[in-house]
N, C-alpha and C positions, 0 to 999 in steps of 0.2 A: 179363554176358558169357556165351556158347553155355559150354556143359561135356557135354554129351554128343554124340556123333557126331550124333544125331539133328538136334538144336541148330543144331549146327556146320552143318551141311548145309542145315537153314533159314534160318539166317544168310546163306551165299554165297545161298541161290536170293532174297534178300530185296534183297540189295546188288548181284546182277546185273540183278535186276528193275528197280532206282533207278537203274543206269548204265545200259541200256536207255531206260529211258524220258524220261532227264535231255534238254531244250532248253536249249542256252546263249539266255541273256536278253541285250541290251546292257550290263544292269549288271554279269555276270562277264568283260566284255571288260577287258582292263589297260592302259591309257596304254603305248604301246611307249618315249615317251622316258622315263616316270615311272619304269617296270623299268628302262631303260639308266644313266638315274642313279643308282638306288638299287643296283646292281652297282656300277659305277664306286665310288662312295661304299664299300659294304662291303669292295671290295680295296682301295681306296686305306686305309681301316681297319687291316685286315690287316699293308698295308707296314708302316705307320707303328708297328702292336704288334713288328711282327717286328725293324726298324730300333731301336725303344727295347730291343728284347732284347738284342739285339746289343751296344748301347752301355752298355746296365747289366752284361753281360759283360765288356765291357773294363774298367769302369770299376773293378769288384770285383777281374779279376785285375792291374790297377795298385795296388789298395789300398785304394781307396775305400770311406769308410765308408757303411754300410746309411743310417744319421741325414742324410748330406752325398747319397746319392743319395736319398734320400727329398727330401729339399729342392729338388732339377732336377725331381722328375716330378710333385711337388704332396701328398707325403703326409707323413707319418709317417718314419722309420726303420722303426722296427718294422713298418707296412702296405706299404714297398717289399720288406722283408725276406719277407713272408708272402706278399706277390705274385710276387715274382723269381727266390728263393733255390731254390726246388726246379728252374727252367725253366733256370737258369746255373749247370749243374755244369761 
């Protein structure tokens, strides 16, 4: 890593030069539906984390124990506890 201005300044004229002279090839082209579904896929991700937060909130201020909601989402008590328990105050 640059540590002197001088550096530092050779550095940009180095990475301006490489964006400058960069040719996209066919191989950095991206599949437009490959992108569309692997967004699609990471929100629908997203809901689904946000949706089980929601419902390990409820489930905790009904009563529910850490051990009994570890058992609906596949883990442990204790590893639903260390996943959940800070995100459902």
């Amino acid at each position: 890593m640059p540590r002197t201005v001088d550096e530092i300044l050779q550095h940009a004229d180095e990475l301006a030069a490489r964006f400058e002279e960069y040719e996209p090839s066919a191989a950095d082209e991206l599949d437009a539906e490959a992108v569309s579904r692997l967004r699609q896929a990471v929100q629908e991700r997203s809901d689904a984390e946000r949706h089980l937060l929601e419902a390990v909130h409820v489930a905790r201020r009904s009563g529910m124990s850490w051990a009994a909601i570890g058992a609906f989402v596949g883990t442990s008590g204790e590893a639903a506890r260390q996943r959940y328990a800070h995100k459902v105050a």
